[in-house]
C-alpha positions in Angstrom: 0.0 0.0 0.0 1.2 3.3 -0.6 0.1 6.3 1.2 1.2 10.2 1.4 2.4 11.2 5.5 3.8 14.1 6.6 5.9 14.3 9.3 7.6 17.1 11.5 10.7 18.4 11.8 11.8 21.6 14.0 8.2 22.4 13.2 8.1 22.4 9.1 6.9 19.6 7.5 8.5 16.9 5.7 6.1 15.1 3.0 6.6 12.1 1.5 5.3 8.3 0.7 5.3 5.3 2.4 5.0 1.9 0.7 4.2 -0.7 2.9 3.5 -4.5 1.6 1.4 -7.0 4.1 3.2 -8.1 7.0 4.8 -7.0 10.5 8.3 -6.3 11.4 9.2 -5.3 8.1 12.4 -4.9 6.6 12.8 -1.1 5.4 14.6 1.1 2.7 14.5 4.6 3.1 15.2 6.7 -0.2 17.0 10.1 0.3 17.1 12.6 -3.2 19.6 14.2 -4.6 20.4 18.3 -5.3 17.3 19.8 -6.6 15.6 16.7 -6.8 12.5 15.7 -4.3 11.2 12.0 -4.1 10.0 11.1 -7.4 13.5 11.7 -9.4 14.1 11.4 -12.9 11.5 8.8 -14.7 10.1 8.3 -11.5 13.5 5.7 -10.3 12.2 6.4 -6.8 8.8 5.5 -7.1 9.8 2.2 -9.3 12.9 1.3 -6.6 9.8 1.1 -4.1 7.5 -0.8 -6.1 10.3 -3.3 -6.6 10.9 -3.9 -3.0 7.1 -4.0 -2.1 7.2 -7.0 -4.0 9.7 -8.5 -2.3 8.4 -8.2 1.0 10.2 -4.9 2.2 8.5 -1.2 3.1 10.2 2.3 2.2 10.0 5.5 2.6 10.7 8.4 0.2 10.7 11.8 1.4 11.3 15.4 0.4 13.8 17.7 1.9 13.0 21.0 3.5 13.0 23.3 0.4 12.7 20.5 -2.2 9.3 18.8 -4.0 6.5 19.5 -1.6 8.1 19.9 2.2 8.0 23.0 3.9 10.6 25.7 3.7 13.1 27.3 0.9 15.7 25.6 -1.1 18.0 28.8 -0.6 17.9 27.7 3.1 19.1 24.1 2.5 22.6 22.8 3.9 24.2 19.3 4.0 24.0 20.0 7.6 20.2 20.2 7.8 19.2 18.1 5.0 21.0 15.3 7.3 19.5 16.5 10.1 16.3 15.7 8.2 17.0 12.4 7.2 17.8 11.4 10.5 14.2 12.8 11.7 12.9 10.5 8.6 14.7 7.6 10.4 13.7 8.0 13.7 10.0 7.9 12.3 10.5 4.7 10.6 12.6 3.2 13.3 9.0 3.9 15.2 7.1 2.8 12.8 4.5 -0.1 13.9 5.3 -1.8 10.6 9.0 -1.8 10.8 11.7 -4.1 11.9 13.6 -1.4 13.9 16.8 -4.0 13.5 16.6 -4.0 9.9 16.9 -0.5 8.3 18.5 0.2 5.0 19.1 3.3 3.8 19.3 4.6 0.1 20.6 8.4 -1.2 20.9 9.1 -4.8 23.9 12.6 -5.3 23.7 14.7 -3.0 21.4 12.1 -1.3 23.9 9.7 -1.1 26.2 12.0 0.3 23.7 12.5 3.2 23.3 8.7 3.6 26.7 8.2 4.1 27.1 10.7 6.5 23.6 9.6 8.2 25.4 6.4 8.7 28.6 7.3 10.0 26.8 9.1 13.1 24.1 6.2 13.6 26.5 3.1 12.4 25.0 -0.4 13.7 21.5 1.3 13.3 21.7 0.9 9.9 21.3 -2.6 8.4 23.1 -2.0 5.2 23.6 1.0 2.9 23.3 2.2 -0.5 25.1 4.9 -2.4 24.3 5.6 -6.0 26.7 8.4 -7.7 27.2 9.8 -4.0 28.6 13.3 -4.5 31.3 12.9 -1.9 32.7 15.7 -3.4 30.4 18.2 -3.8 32.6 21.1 -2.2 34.8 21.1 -5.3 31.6 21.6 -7.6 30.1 24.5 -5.3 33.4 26.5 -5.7 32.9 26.1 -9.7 29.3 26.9 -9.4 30.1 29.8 -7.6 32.7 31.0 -10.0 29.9 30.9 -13.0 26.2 31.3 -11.3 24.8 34.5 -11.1 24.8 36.1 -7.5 21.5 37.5 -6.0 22.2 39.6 -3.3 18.9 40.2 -1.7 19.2 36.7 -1.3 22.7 35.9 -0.9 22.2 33.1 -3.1 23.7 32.2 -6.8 21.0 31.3 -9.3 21.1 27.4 -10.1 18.8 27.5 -12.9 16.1 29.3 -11.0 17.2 27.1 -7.9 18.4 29.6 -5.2 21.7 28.0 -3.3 22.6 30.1 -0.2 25.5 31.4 0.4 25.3 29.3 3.4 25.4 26.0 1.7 29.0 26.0 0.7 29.9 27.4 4.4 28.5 24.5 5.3 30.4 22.1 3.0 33.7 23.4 4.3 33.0 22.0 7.5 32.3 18.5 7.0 35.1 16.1 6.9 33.0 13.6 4.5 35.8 10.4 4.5 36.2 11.0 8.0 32.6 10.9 9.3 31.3 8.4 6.4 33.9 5.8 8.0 32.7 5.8 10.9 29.9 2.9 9.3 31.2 -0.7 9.2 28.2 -2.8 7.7 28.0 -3.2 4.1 27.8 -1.0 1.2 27.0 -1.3 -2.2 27.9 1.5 -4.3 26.3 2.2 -7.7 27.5 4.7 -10.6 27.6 5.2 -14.4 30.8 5.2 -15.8 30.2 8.6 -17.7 28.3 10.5 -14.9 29.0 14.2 -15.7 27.8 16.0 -12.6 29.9 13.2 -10.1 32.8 11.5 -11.5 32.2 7.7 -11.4 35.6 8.0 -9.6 33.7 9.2 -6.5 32.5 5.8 -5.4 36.1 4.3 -5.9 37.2 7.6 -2.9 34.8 6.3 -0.7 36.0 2.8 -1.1 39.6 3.7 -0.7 38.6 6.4 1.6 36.1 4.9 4.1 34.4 1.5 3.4 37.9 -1.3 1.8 36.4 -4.2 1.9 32.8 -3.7 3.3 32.0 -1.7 -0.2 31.2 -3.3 -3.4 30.9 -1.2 -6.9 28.4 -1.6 -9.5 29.4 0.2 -12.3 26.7 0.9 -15.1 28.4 0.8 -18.6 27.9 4.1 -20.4 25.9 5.2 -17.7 24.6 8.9 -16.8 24.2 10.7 -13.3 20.3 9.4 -13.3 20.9 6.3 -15.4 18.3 7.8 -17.6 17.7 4.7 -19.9 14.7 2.0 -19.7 18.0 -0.6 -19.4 20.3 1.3 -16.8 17.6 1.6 -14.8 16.3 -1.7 -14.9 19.6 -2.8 -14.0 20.0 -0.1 -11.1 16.6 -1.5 -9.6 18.2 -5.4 -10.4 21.1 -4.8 -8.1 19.3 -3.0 -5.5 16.9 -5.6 -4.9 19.7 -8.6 -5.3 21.8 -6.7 -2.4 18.5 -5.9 0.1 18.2 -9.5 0.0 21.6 -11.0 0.3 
């Protein structure tokens, strides 16, 4: 079954979608979007990874960011700080969640999403069952500094103008003062990470940092031939979904 909720965080709303197949103590998979995206993503991967793991027997959850899709708040007001502040809110609520097997709790993060995952692990390690990391922009401080260089600057807003997206200031502040390796590592279950070999926006040589960086021998790569950012083919996707589901169940 899949139904809208709406949950609270420092009171704003968070809204999203829960899918939960027939059962009790659940597994679970919660899906965190990228930059700019919001719980759907491209050709709908989000709502099709949950489908997929309804049928096999698990629930997710799929939220929006503050600022993003249809949560409360501004996107100009968005951080990596807060956005993981966010996803831990999301966890607790499915940790609580009278479906859910509070011992079995994957979480997913597509980009920027991924980024958050990793570091949403590394505070809450044995927590989480497993994680997943799909083009996790590990490095996305490098990419704000160029963004900065060519965006147009608002300054009523002190915000550059990311294709009518306001980014604050603030966000690349914030950036600077995570130690990503350092706080990702922190996690020792397993990891699968996923990425297209020619993803434009994050390197494909991202997830290879992150295994030399944080995970050794606890991470495994997938690597999608040819693949873009949002593996936006019918056949990258349906192999994306393939090797989600093959790892949730290992």
């Amino acid at each position: 079954m899949q139904t809208a909720v709406t949950i609270d965080h420092n009171g704003m709303q968070l809204r999203g979608m829960e899918h939960i197949p027939e059962g009790d103590k659940l597994p679970a998979v919660i899906l965190f979007h990228g930059f700019t995206g919001n719980k759907l993503e491209p050709h709908r991967l989000f709502l099709k990874i949950s489908r997929a793991l309804e049928e096999q027997g698990f629930a997710s959850f799929r939220f929006d960011f503050l600022g993003s899709g249809e949560s409360d708040g501004d996107f100009e007001d968005m951080t990596i700080s807060k956005e993981t502040d966010e996803a831990e809110t999301i966890f607790n609520y499915v940790k609580t969640h009278p479906k859910v097997n509070e011992d079995r709790i994957i979480i997913l993060g597509l980009s920027m999403g991924g980024l958050v995952a990793s570091l949403l692990a590394g505070k809450l390690q044995n927590q989480v069952e497993r994680l997943i990391l799909m083009a996790p922009a590990g490095t996305i401080g490098i990419s704000i500094e160029r963004m900065r260089e060519f965006t147009p600057y608002i300054e009523s807003h002190d915000a550059y103008d990311h294709g009518g997206n306001l980014v604050g200031s603030a966000f690349g502040d914030d950036v600077k003062t995570i130690d990503v390796w350092k706080r990702a590592s922190a996690y020792k279950g397993k990891v699968l990470l996923i990425h297209g070999t020619k993803d434009q926006a994050v390197p494909y040589e991202v997830s290879n940092l992150y295994i030399e960086k944080c995970y050794g021998d606890q991470a495994t790569l997938h690597t999608i031939h040819d693949g873009d950012h949002t593996f936006n083919s019918y056949y990258w996707e349906k192999e994306v979904i393939e090797t989600i589901i093959e790892f949730v169940e290992a």
